[in-house]
C-alpha positions as CSV (number, residue, x, y, z in Angstrom):
1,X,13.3,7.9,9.5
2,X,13.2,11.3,7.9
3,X,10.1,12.6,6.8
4,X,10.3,16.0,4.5
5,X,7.3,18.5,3.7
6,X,6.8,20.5,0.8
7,X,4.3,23.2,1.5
8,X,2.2,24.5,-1.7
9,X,4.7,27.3,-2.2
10,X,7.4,25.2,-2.4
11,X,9.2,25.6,1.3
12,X,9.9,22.3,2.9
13,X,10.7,21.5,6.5
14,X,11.1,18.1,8.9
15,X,7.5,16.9,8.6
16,X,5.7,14.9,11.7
17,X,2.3,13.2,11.9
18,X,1.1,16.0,13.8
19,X,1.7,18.4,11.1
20,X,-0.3,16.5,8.4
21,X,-4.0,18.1,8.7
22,X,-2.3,21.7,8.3
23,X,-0.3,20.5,5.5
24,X,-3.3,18.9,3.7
25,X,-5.0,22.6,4.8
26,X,-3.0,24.4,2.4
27,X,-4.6,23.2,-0.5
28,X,-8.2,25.0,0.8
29,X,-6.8,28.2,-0.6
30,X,-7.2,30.0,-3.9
31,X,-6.7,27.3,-6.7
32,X,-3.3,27.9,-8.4
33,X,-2.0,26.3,-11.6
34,X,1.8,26.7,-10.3
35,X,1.5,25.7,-6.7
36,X,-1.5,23.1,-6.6
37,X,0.0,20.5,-4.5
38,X,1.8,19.5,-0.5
39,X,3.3,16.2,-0.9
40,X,5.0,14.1,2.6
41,X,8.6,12.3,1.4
42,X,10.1,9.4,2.9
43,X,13.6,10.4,2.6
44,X,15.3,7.0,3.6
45,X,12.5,4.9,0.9
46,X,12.2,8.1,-1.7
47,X,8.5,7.6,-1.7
48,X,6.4,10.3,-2.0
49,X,2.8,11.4,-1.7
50,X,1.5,14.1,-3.2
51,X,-2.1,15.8,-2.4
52,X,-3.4,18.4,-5.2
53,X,-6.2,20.6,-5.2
54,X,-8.3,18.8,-7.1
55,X,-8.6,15.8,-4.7
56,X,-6.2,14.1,-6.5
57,X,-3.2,11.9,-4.5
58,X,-0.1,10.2,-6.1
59,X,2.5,7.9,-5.3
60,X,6.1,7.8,-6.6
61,X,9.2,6.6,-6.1
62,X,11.8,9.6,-6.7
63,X,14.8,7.4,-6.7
64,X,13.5,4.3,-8.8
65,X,12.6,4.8,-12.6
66,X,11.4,1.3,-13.1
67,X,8.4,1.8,-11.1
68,X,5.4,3.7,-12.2
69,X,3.3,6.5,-10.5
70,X,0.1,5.8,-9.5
71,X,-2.8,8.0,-8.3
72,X,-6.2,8.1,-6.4
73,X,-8.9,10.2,-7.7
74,X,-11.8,12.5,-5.6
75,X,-9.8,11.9,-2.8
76,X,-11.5,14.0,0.4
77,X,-9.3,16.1,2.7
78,X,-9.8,13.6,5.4
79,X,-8.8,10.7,3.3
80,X,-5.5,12.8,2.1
81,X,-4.5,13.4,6.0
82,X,-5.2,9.4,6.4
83,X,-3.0,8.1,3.6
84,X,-0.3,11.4,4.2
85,X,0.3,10.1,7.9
86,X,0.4,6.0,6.8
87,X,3.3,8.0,4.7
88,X,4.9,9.8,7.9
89,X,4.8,6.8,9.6
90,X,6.6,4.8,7.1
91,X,3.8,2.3,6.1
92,X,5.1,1.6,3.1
93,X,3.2,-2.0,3.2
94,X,-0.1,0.0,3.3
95,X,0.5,2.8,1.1
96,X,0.5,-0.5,-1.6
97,X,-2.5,-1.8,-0.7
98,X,-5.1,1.0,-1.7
99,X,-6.6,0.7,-5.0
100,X,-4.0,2.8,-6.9
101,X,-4.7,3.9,-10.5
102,X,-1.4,3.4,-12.9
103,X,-0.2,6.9,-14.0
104,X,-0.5,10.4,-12.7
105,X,-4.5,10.7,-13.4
């Protein structure tokens, strides 16, 4: 399984569990309309998860049109690391149980 980072100014790298909490730490800096999210991407699944400043997480399927996005609102930090590594993992299974919101918010 190949797991890709994108950092909040845009860089990505080969992303591990271990690396979650200082990917999720990113979005403690200054708030930034261009840059306000880290997201974790399954590359095999294209599932992704992105984290925004706002506490704000989404789930998406890059490769696959016919299904929607769907989001979690007031998400803490903590919460963002949890769901971010059932990503890394490739827990795709449990991604789809929390109580996702259709859309992007």
């Amino acid at each position: 399984m190949s797991i890709t980072f994108t950092h909040r100014d845009g860089g990505m790298e080969d992303g591990t569990e271990a690396g979650v909490p200082s990917l999720v730490a990113e979005l403690d800096g200054p708030i930034d309309d261009e840059h306000p999210d880290v997201s974790v991407t399954d590359d095999d699944s294209s599932w992704i998860v992105s984290a925004f400043q706002d506490g704000t997480l989404v789930l998406e399927n890059l490769e696959d049109n016919d299904v929607q996005p769907r989001h979690l609102q007031h998400v803490s930090r903590a919460e963002m690391i949890r769901v971010m590594a059932i990503m890394v993992r490739g827990d795709l299974a449990a991604l789809q149980q929390l109580d996702w919101l259709p859309g992007y918010n």
